[in-house]
C-alpha positions in Angstrom: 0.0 0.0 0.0 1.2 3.7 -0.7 0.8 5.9 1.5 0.4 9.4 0.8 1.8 12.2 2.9 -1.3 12.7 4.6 -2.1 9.4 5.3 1.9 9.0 7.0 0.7 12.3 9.4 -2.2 10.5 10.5 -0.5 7.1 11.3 2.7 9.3 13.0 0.3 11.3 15.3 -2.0 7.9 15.7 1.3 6.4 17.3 1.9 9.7 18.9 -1.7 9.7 21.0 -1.2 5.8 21.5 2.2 6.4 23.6 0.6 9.3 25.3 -2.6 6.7 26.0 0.0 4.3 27.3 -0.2 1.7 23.9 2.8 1.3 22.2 3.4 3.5 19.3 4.0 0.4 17.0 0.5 -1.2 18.0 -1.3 2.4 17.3 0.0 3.0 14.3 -1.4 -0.6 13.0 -4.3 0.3 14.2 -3.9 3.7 12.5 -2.9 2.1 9.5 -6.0 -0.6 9.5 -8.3 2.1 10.1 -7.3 4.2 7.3 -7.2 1.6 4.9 -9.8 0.8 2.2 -8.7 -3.0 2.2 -8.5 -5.3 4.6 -4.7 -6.0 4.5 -2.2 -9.5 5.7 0.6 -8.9 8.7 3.1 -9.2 5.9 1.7 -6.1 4.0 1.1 -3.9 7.4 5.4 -4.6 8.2 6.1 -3.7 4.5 4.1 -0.6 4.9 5.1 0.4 8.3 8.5 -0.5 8.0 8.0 -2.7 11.1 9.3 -6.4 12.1 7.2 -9.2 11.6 6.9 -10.2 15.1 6.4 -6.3 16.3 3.4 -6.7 14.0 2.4 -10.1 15.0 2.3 -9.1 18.8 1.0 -5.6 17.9 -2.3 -7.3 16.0 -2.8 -10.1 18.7 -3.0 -6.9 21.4 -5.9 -4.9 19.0 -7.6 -8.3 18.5 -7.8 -9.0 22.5 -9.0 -5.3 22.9 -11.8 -5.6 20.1 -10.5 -3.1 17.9 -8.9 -5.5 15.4 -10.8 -8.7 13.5 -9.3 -10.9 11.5 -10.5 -13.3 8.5 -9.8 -15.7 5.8 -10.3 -15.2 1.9 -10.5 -17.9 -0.6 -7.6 -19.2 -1.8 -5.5 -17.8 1.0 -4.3 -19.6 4.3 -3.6 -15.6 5.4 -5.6 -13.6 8.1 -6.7 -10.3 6.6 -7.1 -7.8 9.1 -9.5 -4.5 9.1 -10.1 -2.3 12.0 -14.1 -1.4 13.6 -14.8 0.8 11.0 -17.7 2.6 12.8 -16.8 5.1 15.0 -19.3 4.8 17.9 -18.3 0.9 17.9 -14.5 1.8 18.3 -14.6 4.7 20.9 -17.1 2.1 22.7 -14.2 -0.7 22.7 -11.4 1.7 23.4 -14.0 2.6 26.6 -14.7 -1.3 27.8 -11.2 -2.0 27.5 -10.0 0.5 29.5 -12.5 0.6 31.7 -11.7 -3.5 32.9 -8.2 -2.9 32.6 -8.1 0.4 34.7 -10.6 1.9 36.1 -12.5 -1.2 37.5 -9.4 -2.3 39.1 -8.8 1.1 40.8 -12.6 0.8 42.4 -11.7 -2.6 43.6 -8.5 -1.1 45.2 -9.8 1.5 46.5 -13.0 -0.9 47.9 -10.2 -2.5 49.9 -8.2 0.4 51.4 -11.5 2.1 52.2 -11.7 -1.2 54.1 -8.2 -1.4 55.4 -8.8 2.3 56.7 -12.1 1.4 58.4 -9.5 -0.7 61.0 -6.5 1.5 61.2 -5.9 4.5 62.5 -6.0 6.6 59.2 -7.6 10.4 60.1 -10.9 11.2 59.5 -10.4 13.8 57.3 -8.1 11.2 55.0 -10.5 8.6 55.2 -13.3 11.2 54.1 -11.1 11.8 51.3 -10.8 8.7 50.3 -14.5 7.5 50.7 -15.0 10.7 48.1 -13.1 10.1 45.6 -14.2 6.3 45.6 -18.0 7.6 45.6 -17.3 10.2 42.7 -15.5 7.2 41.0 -18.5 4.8 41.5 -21.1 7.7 40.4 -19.0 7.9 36.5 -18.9 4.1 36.8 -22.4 3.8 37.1 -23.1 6.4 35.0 -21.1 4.8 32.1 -23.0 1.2 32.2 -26.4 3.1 32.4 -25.3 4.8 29.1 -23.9 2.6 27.2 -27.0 -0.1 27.7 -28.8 3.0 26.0 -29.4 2.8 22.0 -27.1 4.3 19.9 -29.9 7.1 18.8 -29.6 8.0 22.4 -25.8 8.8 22.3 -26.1 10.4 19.3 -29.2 13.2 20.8 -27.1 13.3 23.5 -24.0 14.7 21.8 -25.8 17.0 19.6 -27.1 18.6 22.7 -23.6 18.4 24.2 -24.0 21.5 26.6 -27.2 22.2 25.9 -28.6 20.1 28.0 -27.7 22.4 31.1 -30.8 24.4 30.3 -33.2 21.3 31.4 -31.8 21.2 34.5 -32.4 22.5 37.8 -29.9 25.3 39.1 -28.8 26.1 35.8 -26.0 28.8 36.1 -27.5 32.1 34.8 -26.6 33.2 31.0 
């Protein structure tokens, strides 16, 4: 595949975000690169592309597969996988979500569950405890809030980010314009 100038800028700064999102900037820009293109395309055609080792590729698609962002499939007549990204958008900002969400921010409740715990039978101050307790609330309220949305239908998600700010006028104590 031949990339054009444009479609280098977008795979570079793909791989930058990635590194900044804590992916390697290998695995992003195979993602980049699968999302961009037209084809579904084999592991030996994303390293020719990217320049990239075989087994930097191979471990870079079996990582996107296990987060969902990544399928693979067969074609007649070839014993190759063909890989293509999600190509709709709301399906892969929804699997970037669920995958971080188990990976990171459901373990950090847990944790916190247990110092909250752990603090109950120490001698940790009140006003650290409080603290604590707060942030693991406020935590548990965007948790919550999150699997309430995303059970919603996708026409839902979409009203709801056209209103974007908008929505402060429905409610109660609005701040005044």
């Amino acid at each position: 595949m031949r990339l054009t100038p444009a479609m280098q800028n977008f795979i570079l700064h793909w791989g930058e975000m990635g590194s900044k999102w804590g992916v390697n900037r290998s695995v992003a820009q195979i993602h980049a690169l699968l999302h961009i293109s037209t084809d579904p395309m084999t592991a030996d055609e994303i390293c020719e592309t990217l320049n990239l080792a075989r087994s930097n590729v191979s471990n870079g698609l079996k990582e996107l597969q296990s987060q969902g962002l990544v399928k693979a499939s067969r074609q007649l007549g070839d014993r190759r996988d063909h890989f293509t990204s999600i190509r709709d958008m709301f399906d892969l900002v929804d699997a970037v979500i669920k995958t971080r969400r188990e990976r990171e921010f459901a373990p950090t409740l847990r944790a916190l569950d247990e110092v909250m715990k752990e603090a109950e039978g120490d001698d940790t101050p009140k006003r650290t405890k409080d603290r604590m307790g707060e942030t693991l609330r406020v935590m548990r309220m965007f948790d919550e809030w999150y699997v309430d949305f995303s059970r919603l239908p996708r026409s839902v998600h979409l009203a709801v980010l056209k209103l974007g700010a908008k929505v402060a006028r429905f409610l109660p104590g609005k701040p005044a314009d």
